[in-house]
C-alpha positions as CSV (number, residue, x, y, z in Angstrom):
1,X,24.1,-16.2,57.4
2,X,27.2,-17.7,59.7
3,X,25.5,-15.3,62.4
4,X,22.3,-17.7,62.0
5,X,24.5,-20.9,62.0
6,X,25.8,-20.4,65.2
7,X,22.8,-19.3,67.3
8,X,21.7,-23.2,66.7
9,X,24.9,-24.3,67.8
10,X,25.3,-26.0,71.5
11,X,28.8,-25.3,73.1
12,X,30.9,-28.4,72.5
13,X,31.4,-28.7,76.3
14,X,27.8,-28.6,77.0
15,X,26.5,-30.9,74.6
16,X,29.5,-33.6,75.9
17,X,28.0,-33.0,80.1
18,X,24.5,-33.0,78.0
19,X,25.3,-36.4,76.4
20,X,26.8,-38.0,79.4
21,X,23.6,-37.5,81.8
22,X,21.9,-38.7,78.8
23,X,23.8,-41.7,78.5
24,X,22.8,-43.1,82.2
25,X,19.1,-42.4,81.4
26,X,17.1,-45.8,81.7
27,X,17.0,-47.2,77.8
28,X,13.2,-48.4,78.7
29,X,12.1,-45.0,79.4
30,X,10.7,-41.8,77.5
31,X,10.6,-37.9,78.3
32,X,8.1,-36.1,76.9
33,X,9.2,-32.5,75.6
34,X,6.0,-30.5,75.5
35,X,3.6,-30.5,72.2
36,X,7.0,-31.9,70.3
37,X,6.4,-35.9,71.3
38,X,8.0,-38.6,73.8
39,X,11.8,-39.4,73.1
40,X,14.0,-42.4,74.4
41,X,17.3,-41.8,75.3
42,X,18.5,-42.5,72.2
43,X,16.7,-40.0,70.0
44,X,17.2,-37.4,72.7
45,X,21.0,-38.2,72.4
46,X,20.4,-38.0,68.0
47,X,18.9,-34.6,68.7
48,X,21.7,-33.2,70.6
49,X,24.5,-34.3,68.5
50,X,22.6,-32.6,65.5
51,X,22.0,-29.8,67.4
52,X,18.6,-29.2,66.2
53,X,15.5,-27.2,67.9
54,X,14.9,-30.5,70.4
55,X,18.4,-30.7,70.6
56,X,19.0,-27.5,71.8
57,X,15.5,-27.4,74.2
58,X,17.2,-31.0,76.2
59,X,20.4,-29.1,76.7
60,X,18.8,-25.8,77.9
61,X,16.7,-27.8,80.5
62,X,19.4,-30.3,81.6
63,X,21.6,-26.9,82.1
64,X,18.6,-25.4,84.1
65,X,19.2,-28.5,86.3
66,X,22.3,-28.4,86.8
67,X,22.4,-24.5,87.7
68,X,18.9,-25.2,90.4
69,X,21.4,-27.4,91.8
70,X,24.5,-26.0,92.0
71,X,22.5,-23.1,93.6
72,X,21.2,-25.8,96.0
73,X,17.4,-25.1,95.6
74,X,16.3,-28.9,95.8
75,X,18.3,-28.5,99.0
76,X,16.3,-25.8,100.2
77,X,13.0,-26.9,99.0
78,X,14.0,-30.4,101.0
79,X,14.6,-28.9,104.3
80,X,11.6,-26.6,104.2
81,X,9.3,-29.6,103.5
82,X,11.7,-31.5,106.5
83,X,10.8,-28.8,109.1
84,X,7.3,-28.2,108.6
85,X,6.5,-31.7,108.9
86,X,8.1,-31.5,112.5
């Protein structure tokens, strides 16, 4: 049973660099997260500190992100659009 327990759990560091880019996210806006609804940033922040199936799906796309840009694609992508439009 512990084995299930801690497949739902978010590494502590994550969910803290999870919370923080949450925390500057615009209070007036929403994000929708597929067929599960539209969340402010404070429900998405509730879901990640209880570490819940939403909670978990925010953190696994704010760590895709972050990995697409430490691998610098958007930087790629940005100068392939910059020279064809030359």
């Amino acid at each position: 049973m512990a084995e299930k327990e801690n497949k739902n759990k978010i590494n502590k560091d994550v969910k803290k660099i999870v919370i923080a880019r949450l925390e500057v996210f615009p209070a007036d806006k929403k994000i929708s997260i597929g067929s599960k609804g539209e969340f402010t940033k404070k429900e998405m922040i509730d879901h990640v500190e209880k570490e819940d199936d939403i909670g978990e799906k925010i953190a696994e796309v704010q760590l895709n992100y972050l990995q697409a840009l430490k691998e610098g694609i958007f930087y790629e992508q940005d100068f392939i659009n910059n020279t064809t439009k030359t």
